[in-house]
C-alpha positions as CSV (number, residue, x, y, z in Angstrom):
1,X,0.0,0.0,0.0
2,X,1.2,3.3,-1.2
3,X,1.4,6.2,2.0
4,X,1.1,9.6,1.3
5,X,3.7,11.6,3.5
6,X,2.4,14.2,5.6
7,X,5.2,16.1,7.2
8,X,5.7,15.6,10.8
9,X,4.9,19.2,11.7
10,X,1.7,18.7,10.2
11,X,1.2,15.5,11.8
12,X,1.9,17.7,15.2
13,X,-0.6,20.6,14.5
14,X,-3.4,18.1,13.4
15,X,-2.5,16.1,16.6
16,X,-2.5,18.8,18.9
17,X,-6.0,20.2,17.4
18,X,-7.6,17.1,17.9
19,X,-6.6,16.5,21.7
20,X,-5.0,13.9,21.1
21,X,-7.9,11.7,20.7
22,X,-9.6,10.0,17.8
23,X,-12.1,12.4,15.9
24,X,-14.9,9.7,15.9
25,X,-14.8,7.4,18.9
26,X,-12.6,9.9,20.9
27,X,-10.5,7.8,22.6
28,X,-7.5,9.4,24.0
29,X,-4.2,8.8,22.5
30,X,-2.7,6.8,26.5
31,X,-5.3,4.7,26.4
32,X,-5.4,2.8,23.0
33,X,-2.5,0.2,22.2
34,X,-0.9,2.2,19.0
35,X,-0.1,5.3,17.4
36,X,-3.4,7.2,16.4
37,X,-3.5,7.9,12.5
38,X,-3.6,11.0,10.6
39,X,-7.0,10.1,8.6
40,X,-7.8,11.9,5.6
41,X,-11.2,12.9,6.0
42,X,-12.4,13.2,2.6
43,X,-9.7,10.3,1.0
44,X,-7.1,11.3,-1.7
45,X,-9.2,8.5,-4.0
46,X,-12.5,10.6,-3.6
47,X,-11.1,13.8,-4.0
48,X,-9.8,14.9,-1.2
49,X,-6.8,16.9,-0.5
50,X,-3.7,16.4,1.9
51,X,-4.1,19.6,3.7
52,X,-4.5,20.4,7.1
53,X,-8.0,20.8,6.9
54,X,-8.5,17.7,5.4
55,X,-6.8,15.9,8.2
56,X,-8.0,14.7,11.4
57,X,-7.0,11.8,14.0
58,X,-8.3,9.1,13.9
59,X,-7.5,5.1,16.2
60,X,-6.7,2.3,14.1
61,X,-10.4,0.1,14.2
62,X,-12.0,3.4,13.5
63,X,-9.5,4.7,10.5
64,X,-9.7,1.2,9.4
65,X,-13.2,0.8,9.2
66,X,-13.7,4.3,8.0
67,X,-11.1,3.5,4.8
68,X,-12.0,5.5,1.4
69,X,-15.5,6.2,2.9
70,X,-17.5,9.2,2.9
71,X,-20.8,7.9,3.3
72,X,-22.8,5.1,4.8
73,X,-26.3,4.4,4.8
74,X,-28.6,5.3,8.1
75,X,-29.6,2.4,9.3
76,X,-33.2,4.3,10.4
77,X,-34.0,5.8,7.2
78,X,-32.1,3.7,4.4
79,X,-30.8,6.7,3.3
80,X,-27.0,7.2,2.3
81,X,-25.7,10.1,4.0
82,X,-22.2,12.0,4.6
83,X,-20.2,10.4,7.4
84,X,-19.4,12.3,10.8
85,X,-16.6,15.1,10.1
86,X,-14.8,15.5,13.3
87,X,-13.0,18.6,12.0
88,X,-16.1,20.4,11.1
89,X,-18.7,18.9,12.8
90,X,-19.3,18.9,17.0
91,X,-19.7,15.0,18.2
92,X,-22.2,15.9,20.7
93,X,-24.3,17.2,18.2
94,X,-24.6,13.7,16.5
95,X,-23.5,11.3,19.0
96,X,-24.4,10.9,23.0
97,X,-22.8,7.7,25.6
98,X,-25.3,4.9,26.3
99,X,-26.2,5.6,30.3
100,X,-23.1,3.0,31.0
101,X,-20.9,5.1,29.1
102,X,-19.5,2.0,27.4
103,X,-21.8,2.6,23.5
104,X,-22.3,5.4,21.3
105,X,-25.4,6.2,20.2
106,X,-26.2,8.2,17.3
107,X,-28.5,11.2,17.3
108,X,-28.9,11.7,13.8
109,X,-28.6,10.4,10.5
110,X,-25.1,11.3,10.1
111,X,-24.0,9.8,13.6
112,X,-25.9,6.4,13.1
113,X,-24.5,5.9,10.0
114,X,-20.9,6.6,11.2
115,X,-21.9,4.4,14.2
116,X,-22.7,1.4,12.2
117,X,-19.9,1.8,9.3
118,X,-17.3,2.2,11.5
119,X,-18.2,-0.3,14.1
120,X,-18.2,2.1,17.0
121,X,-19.7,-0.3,19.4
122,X,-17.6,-3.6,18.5
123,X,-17.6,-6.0,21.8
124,X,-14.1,-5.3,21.6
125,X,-14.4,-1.9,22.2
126,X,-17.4,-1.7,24.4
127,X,-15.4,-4.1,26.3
128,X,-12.8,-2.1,26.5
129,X,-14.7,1.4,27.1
130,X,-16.6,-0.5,30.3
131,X,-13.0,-1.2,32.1
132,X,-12.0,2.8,31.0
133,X,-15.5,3.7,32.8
134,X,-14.7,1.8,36.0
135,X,-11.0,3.4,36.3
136,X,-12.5,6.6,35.9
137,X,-11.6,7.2,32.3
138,X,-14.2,7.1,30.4
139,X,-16.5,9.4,29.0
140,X,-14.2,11.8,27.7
141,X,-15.7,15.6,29.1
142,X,-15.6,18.3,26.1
């Protein structure tokens, strides 16, 4: 697989702007087991550019999931719609924590679809979220 290089003071500025967390399941950066990923929001293949405001953070499951898509169907409606853009777009405005802080629910069309295509709530992850909650960690305040 060919990688695009994005200069390291880039990588820096986008990491920095994003908290050091990943844009759409917002784990922080000392909790996840690797290196979160510059993710190209809108991917080279569909257009997109490599600029700093094309670039956000994003963990490993989620980037992977999230690979040269910008859409995803709403699982309510049917409907294909644009996928959550954590640069531009405020989470809480289309996600909210289950009451055990461990899922992520999606408030609108936009958020369930980005729930569902990138597997927000794989047992893997809720697992993981539930032993973040009772350490204290977990949900991230904004």
């Amino acid at each position: 697989m060919n990688r695009v290089h994005i200069p390291e003071y880039l990588r820096e500025r986008v990491r920095e702007q994003a908290g050091n967390r990943c844009g759409y399941c917002l784990s922080r950066q000392e909790y996840v087991w690797g290196v979160l990923e510059v993710d190209h929001i809108i991917p080279l293949k569909a257009g997109g550019a490599n600029t700093e405001e094309n670039l956000w953070l994003a963990c490993r499951p989620c980037n992977s999931c999230k690979s040269n898509r910008i859409e995803a169907e709403d699982p309510a409606t049917g409907q294909n719609v644009s996928l959550f853009n954590p640069r531009t777009q405020l989470w809480q405005a289309h996600f909210t924590w289950s009451d055990n802080g461990a899922q992520i629910k999606g408030l609108t069309p936009t958020g369930r679809a980005t729930v569902v295509a990138l597997r927000l709530n794989d047992s893997r992850r809720v697992a993981m979220r539930k032993l973040w909650v009772e350490v204290g960690w977990h949900p991230p305040e904004f």
